[in-house]
N, CA, C and O of each residue as an XYZ file, in Angstrom:
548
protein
N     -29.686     16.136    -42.275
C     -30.376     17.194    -41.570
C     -31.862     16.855    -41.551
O     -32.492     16.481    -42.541
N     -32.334     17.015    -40.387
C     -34.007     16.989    -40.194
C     -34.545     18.575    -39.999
O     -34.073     19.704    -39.858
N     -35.832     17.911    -40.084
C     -36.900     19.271    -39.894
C     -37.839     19.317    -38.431
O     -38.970     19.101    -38.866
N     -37.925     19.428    -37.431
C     -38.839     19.531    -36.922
C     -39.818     21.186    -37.154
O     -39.312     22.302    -37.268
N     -41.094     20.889    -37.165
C     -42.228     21.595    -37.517
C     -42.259     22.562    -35.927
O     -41.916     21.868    -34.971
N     -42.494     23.519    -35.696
C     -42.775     24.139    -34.307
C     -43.922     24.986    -34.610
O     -44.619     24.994    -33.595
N     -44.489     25.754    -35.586
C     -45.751     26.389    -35.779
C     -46.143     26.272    -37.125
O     -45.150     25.999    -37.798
N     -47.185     26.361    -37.822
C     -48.089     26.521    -38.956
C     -49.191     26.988    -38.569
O     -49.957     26.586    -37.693
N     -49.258     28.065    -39.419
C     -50.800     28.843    -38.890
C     -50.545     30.338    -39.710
O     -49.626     30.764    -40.409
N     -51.687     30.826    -39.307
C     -51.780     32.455    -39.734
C     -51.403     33.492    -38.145
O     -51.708     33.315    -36.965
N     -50.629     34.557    -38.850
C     -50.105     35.892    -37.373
C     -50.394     36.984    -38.329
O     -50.531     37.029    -39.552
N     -50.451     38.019    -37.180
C     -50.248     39.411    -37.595
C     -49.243     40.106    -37.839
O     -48.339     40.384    -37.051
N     -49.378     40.507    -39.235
C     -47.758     41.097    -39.876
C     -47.141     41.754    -38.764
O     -47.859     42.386    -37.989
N     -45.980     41.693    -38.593
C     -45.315     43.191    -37.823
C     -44.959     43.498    -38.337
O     -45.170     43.042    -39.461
N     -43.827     44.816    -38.191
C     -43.573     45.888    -38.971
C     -42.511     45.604    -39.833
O     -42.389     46.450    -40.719
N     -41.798     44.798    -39.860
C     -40.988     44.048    -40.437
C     -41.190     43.066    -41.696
O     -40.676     43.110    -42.813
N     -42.297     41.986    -41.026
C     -43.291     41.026    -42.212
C     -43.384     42.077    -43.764
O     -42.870     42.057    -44.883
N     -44.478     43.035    -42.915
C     -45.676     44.092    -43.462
C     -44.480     44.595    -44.660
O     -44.760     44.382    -45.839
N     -43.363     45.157    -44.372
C     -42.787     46.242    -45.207
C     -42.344     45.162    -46.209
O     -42.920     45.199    -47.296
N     -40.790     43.561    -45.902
C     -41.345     43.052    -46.805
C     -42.294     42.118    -47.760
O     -42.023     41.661    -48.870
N     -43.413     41.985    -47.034
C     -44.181     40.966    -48.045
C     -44.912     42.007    -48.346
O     -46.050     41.717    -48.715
N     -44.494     43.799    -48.297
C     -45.802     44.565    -49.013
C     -47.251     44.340    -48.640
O     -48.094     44.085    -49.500
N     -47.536     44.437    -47.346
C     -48.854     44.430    -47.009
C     -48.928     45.282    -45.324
O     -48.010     45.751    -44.650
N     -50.297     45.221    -45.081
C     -50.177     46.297    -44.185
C     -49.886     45.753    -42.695
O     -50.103     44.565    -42.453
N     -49.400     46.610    -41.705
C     -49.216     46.194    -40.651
C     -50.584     45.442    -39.851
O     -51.676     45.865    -40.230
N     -50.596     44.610    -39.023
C     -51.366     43.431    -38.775
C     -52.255     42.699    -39.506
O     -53.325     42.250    -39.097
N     -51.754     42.580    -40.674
C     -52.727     42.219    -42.230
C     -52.398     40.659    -41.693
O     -51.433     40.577    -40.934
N     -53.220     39.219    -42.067
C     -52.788     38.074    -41.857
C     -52.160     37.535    -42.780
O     -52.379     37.407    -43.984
N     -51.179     37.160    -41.961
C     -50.145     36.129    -43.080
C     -49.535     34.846    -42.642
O     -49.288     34.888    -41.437
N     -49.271     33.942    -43.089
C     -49.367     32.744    -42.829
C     -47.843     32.652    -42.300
O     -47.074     33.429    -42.866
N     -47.302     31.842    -41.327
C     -46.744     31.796    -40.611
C     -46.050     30.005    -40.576
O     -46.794     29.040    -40.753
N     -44.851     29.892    -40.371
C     -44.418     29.047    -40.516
C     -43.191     28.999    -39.576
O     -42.228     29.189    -40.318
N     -42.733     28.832    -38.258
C     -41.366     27.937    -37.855
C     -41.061     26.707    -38.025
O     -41.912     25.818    -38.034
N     -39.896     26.522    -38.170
C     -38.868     25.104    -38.408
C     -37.787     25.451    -37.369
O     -37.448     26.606    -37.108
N     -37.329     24.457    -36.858
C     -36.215     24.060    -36.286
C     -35.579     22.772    -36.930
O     -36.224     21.727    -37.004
N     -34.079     22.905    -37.468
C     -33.372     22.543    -38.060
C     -32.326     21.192    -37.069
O     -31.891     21.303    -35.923
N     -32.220     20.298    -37.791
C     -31.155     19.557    -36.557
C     -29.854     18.683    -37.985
O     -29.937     18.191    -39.111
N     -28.765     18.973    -36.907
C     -27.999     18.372    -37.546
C     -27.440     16.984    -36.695
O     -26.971     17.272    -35.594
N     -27.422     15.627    -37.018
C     -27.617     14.902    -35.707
C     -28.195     15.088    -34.650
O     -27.579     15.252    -33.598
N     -29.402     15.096    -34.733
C     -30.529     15.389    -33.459
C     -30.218     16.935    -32.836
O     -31.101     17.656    -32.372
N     -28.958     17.254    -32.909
C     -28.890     19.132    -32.286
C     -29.336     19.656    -33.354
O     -29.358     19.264    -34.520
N     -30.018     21.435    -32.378
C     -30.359     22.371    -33.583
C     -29.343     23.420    -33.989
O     -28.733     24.358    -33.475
N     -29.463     22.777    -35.222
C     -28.502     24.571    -35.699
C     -28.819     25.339    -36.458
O     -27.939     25.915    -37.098
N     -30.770     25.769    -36.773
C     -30.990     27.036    -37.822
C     -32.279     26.657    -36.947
O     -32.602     25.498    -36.687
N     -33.101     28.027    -36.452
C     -34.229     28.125    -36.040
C     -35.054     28.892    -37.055
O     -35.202     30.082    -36.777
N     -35.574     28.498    -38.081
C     -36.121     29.562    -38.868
C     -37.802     30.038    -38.776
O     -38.679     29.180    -38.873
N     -38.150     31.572    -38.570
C     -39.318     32.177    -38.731
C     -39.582     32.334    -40.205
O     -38.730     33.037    -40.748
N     -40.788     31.749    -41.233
C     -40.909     32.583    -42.615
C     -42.528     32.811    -42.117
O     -43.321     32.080    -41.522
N     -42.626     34.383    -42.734
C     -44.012     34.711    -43.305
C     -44.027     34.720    -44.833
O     -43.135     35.136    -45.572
N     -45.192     34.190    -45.167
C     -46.004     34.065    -46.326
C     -47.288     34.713    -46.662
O     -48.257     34.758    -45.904
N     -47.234     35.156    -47.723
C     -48.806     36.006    -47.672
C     -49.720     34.911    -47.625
O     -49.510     33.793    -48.094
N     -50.888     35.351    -46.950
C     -52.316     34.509    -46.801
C     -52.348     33.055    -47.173
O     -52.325     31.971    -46.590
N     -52.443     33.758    -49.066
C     -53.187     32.745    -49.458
C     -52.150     31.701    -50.111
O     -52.569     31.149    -51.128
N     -50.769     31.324    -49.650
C     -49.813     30.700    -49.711
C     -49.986     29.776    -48.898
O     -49.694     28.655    -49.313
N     -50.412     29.873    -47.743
C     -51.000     29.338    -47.101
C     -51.669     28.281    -47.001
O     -51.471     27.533    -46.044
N     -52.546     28.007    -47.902
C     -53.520     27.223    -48.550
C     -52.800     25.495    -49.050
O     -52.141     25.238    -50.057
N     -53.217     24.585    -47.970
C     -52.962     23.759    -48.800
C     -51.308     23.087    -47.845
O     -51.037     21.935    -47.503
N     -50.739     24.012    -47.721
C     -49.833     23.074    -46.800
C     -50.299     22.366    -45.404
O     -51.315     22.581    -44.744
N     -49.238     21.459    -45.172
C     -49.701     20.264    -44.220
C     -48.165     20.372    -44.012
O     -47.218     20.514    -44.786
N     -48.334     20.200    -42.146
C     -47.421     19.937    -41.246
C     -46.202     19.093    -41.413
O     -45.008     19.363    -41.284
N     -46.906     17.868    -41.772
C     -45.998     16.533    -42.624
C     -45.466     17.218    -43.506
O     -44.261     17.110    -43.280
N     -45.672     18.168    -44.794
C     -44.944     18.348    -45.858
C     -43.923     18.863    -45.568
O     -43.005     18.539    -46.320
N     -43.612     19.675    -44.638
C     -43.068     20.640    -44.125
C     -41.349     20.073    -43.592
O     -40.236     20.571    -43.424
N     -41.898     18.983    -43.501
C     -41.031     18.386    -42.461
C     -40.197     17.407    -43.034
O     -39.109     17.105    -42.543
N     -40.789     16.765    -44.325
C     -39.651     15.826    -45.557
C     -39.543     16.586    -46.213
O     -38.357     16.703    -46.523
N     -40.578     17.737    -46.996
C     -40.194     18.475    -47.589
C     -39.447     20.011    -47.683
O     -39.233     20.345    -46.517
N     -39.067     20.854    -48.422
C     -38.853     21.797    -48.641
C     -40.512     23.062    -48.808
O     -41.562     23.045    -49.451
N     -39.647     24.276    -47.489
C     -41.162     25.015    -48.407
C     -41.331     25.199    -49.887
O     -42.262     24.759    -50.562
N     -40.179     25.995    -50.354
C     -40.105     25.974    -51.775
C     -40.554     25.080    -52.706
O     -40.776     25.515    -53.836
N     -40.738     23.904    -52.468
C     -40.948     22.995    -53.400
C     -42.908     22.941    -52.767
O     -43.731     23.543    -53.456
N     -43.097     22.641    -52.254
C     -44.544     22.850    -52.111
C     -45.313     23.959    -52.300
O     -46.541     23.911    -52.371
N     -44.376     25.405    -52.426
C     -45.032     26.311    -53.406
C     -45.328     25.983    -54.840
O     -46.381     26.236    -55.425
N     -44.591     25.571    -55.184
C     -44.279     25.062    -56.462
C     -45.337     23.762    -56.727
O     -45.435     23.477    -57.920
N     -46.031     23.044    -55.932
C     -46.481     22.156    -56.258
C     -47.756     22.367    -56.150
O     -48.690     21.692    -56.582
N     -47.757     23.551    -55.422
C     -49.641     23.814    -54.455
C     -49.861     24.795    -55.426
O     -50.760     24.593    -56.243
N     -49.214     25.803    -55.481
C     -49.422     26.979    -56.044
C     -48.521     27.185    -57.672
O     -48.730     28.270    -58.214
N     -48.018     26.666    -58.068
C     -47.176     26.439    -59.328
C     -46.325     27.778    -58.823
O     -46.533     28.819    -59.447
N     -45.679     27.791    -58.075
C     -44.498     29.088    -57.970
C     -43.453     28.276    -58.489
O     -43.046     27.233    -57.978
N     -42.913     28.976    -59.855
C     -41.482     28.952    -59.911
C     -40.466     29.773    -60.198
O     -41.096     30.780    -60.521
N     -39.158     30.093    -60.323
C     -38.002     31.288    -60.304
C     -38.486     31.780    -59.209
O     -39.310     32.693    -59.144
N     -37.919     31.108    -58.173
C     -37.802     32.050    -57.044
C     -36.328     32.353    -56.533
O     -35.459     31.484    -56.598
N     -36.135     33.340    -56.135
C     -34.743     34.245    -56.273
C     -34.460     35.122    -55.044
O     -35.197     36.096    -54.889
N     -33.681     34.941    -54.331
C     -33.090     35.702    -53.320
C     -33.425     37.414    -53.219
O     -32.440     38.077    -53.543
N     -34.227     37.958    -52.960
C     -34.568     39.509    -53.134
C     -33.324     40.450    -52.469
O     -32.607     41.310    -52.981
N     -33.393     39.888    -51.073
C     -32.362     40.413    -50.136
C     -32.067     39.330    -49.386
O     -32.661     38.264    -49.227
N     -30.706     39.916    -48.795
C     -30.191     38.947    -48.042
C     -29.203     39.912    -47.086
O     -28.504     40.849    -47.472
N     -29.409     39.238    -45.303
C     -28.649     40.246    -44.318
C     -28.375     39.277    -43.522
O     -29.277     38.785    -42.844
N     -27.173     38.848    -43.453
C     -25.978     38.150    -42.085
C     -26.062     39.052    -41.336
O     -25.864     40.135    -41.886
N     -26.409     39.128    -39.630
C     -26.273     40.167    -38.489
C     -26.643     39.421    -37.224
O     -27.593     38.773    -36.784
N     -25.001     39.968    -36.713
C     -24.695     39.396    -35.263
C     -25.821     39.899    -34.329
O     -26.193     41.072    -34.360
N     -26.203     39.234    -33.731
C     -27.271     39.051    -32.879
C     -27.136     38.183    -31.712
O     -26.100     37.591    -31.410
N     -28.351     38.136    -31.010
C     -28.533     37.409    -29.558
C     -30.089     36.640    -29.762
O     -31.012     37.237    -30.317
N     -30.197     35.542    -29.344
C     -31.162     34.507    -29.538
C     -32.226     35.208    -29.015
O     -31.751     36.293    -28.678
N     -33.702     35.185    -28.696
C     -34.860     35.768    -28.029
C     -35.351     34.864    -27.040
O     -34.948     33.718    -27.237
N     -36.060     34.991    -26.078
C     -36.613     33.740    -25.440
C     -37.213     32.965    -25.994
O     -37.213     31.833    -25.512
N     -37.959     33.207    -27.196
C     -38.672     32.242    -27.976
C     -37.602     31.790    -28.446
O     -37.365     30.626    -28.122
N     -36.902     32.264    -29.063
C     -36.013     31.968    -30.279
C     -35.152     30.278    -29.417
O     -35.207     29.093    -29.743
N     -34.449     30.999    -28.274
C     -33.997     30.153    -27.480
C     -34.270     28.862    -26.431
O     -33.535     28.064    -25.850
N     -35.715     29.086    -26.503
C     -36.509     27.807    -25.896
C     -36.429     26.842    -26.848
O     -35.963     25.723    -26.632
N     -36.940     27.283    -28.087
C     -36.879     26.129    -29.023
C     -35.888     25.626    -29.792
O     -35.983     24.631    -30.510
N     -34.710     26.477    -29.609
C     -33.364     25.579    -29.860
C     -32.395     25.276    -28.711
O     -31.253     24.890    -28.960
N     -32.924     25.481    -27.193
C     -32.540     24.519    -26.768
C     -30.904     25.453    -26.259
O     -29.936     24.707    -26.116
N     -30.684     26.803    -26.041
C     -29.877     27.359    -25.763
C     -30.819     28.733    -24.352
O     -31.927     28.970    -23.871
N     -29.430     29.205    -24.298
C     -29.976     30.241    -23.447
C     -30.568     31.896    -24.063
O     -29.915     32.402    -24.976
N     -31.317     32.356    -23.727
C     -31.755     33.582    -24.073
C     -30.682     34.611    -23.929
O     -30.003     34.743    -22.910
N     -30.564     35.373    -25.076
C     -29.404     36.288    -25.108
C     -28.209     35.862    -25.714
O     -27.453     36.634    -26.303
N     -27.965     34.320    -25.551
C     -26.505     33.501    -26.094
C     -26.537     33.866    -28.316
O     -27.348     33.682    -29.224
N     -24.920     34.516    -28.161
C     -24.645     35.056    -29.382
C     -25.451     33.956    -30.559
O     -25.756     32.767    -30.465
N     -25.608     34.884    -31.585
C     -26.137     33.790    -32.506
C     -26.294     35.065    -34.088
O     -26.629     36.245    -33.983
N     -25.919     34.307    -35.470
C     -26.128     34.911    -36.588
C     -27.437     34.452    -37.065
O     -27.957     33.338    -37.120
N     -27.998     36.182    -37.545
C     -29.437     36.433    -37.974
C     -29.426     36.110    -39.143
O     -28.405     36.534    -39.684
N     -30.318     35.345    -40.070
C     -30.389     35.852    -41.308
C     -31.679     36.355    -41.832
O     -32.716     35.697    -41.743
N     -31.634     37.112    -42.186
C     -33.325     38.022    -42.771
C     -32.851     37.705    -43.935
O     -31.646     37.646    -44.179
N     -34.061     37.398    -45.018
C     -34.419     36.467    -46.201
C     -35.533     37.275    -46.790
O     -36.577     37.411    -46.152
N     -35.364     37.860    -48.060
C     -36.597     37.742    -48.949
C     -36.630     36.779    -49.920
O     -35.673     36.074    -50.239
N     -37.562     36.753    -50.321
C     -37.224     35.190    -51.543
C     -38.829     36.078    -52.353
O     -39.894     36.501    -51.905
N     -38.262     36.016    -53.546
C     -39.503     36.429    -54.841
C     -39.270     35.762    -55.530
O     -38.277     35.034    -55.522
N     -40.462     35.828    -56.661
C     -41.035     35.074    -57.987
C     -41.604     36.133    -58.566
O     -42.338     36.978    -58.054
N     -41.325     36.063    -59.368
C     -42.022     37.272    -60.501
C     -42.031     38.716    -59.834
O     -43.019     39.449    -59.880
N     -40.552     39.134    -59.064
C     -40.279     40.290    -58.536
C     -41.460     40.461    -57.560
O     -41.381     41.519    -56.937
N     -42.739     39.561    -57.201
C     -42.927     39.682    -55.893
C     -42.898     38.656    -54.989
O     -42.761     37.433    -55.025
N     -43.116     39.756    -53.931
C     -42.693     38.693    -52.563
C     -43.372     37.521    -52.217
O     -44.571     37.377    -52.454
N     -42.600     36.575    -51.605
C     -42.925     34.783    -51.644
C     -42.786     34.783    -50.357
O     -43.784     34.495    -49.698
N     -41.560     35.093    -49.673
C     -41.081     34.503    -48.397
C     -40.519     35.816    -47.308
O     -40.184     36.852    -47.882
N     -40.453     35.796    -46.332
C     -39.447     36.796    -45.675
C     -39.378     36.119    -44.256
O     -40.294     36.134    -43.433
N     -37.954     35.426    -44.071
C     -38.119     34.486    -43.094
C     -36.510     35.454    -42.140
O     -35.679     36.154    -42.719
N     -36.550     35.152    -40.675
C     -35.448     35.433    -39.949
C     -35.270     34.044    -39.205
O     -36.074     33.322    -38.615
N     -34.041     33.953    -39.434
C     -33.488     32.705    -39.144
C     -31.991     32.774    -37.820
O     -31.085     33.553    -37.524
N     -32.316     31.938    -37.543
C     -31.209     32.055    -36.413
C     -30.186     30.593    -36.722
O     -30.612     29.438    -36.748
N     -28.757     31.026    -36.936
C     -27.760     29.930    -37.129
C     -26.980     29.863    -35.543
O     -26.413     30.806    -34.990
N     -27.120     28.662    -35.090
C     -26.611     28.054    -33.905
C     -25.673     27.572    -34.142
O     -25.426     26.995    -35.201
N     -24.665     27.748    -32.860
C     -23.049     26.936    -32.800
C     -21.978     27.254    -34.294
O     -22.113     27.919    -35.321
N     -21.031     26.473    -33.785
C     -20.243     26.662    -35.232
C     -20.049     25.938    -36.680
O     -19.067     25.868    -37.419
N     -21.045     25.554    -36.764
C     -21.633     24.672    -38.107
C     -21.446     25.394    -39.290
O     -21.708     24.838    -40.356
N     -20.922     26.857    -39.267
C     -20.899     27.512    -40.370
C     -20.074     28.166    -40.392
O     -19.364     28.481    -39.437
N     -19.956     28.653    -41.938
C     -18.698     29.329    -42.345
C     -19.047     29.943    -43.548
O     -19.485     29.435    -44.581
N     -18.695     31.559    -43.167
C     -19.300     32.323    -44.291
C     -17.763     33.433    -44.952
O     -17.920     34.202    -45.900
């Protein structure tokens, strides 16, 4: 499996980010897509927000051999990080969602919304989109 990189940067929480990374609605938080390939096709489009100052210190390249998790851990010494919540939900791709994996807008697809903590607070809250039938839950 590869990584291609599609954004790094800072956005404005939405209402979603805000509630879980605990901060306020359009507060900045660092922003991260990946698109996932399994033999050159994509099959996980993932959105994570990160608070701010998580931010700090990653590079595009890392992103892309590496794991985020592990470059928290290396930038910021985060470790025990632990699944907070977790939600499988049938869904439909977005136009963004679907430009960059390379399907049609609206075509079925499973959501996954992600919290990920360390020390019971929030690290990660990413929505991810799983493409085709590569999976089995």
């Amino acid at each position: 499996m590869t990584t291609k990189l599609l954004r790094l940067g800072e956005a404005r929480a939405g209402l979603a980010d805000a509630r879980a990374l605990s901060v306020k609605l359009g507060d900045t938080v660092g922003e991260i897509c990946r698109l996932r390939l399994l033999d050159g096709r994509p099959v996980v489009q993932q959105r994570s927000v990160i608070p701010q100052n998580l931010l700090v210190g990653i590079r595009p390249a890392d992103l892309e051999r590496s794991s985020l998790y592990r470059e928290l851990q290396r930038l910021h010494g985060i470790d025990g990080l632990v699944i907070g919540r977790e939600q499988f939900i049938q869904s439909s791709a977005t136009a963004e969602e679907a430009a960059f994996a390379g399907i049609e807008a609206g075509h079925p697809v499973v959501r996954v919304l992600r919290l990920v903590l360390a020390d019971g607070k929030p690290v990660e809250y990413s929505n991810s989109i799983l493409i085709g039938g590569y999976f089995r839950f």
